[in-house]
Short mmCIF file of the C-alpha atoms (twelve columns), coordinates in Angstrom:
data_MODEL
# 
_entry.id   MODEL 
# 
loop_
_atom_site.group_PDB 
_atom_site.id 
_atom_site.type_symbol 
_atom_site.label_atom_id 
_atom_site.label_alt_id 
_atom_site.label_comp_id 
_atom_site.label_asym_id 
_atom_site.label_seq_id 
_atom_site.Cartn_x 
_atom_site.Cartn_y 
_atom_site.Cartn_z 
_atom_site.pdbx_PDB_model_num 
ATOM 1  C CA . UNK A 1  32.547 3.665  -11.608 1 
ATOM 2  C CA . UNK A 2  31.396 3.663  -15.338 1 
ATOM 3  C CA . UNK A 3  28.366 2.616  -17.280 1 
ATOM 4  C CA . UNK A 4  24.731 3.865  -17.388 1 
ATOM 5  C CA . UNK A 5  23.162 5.544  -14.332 1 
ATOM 6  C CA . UNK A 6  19.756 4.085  -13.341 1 
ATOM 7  C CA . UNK A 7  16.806 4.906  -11.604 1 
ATOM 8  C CA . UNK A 8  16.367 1.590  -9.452  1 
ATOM 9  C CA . UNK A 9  14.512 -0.385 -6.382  1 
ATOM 10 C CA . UNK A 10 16.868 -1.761 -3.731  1 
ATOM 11 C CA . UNK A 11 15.354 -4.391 -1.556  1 
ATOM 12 C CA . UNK A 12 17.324 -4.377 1.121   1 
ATOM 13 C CA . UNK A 13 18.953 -8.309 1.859   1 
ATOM 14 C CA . UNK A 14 17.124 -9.321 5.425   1 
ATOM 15 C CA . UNK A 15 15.300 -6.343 5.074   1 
ATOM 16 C CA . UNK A 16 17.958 -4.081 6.992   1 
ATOM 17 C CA . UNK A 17 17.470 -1.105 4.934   1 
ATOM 18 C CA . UNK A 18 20.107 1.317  7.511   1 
ATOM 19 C CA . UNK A 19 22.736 -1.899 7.070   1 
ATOM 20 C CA . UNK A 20 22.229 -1.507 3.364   1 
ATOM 21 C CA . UNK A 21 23.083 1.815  2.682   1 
ATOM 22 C CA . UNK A 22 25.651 1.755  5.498   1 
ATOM 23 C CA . UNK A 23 27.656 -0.691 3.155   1 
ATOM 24 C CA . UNK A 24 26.840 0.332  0.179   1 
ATOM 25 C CA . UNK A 25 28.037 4.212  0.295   1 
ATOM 26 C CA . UNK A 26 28.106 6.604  -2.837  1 
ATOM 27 C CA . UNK A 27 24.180 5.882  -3.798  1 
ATOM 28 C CA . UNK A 28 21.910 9.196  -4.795  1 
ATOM 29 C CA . UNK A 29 19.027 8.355  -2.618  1 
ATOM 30 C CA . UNK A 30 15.711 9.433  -3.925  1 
ATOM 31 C CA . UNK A 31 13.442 7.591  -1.740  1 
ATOM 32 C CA . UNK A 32 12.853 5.492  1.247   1 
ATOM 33 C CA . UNK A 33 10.825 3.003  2.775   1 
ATOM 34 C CA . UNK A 34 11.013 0.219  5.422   1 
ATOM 35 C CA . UNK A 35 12.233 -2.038 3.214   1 
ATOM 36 C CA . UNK A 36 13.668 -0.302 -0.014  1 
ATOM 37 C CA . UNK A 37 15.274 2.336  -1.159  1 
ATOM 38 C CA . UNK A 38 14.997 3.823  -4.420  1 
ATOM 39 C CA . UNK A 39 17.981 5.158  -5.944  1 
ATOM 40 C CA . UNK A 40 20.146 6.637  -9.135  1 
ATOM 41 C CA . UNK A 41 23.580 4.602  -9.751  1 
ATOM 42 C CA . UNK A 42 25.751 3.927  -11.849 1 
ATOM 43 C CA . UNK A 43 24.882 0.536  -14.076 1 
ATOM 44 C CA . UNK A 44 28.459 -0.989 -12.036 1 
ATOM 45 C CA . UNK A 45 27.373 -0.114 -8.456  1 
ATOM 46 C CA . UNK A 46 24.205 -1.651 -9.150  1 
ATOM 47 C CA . UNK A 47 26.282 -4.713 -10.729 1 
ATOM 48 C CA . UNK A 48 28.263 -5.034 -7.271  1 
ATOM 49 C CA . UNK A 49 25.373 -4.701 -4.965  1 
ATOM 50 C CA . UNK A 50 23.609 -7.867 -6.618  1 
ATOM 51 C CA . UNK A 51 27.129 -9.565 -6.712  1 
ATOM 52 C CA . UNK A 52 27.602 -9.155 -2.899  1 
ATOM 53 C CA . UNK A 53 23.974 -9.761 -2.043  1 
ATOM 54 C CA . UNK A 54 23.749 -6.400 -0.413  1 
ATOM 55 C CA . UNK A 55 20.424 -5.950 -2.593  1 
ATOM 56 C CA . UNK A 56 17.936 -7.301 -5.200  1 
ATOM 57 C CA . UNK A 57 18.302 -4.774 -7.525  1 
ATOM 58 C CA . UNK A 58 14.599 -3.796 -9.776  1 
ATOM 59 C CA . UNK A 59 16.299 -1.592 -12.763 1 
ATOM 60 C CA . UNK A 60 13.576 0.774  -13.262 1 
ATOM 61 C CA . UNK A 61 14.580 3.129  -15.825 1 
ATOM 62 C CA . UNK A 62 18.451 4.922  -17.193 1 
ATOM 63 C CA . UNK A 63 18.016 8.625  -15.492 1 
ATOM 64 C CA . UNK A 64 18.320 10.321 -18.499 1 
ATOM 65 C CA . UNK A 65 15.317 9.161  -19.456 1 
ATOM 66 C CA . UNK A 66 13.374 9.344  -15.857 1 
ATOM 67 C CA . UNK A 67 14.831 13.055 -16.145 1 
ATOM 68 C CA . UNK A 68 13.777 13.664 -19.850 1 
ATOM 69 C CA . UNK A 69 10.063 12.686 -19.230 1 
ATOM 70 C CA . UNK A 70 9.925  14.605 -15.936 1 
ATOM 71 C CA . UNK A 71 11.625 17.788 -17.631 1 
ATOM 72 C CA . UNK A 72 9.687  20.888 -16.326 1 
ATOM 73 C CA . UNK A 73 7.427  19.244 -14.119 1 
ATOM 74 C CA . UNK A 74 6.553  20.972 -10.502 1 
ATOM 75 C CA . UNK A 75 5.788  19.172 -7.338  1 
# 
């Protein structure tokens, strides 16, 4: 896949979060909840997801840019 990666909400279609990332496959998963999973992917992935209505996809912010305002940050 090509294009921008992105930091982005998935709501899971039917709220079947386990069926979503079963059929998905190849996200980064960063976070997640009943519901939703928050992810990085690339800009085409996310394109394909919304095309197949595997997700509603919230575009949050490109990961270079989630990474360059978290840069030496400690949890």
């Amino acid at each position: 896949m090509t294009g921008e990666r992105w930091v982005a909400r998935l709501d899971a279609a039917g709220g079947d979060v386990a069926g979503l990332l079963a059929r998905a496959g190849g996200l980064d998963v960063w976070e997640r909840h009943d519901d939703a999973v928050v992810v990085a992917a690339d800009e085409d992935h996310l394109a394909e997801l919304e095309r197949r209505g595997l997700a509603r996809v919230e575009r949050l912010e490109p990961v270079a840019e989630f990474l360059d305002r978290h840069q030496g940050e400690t949890t």
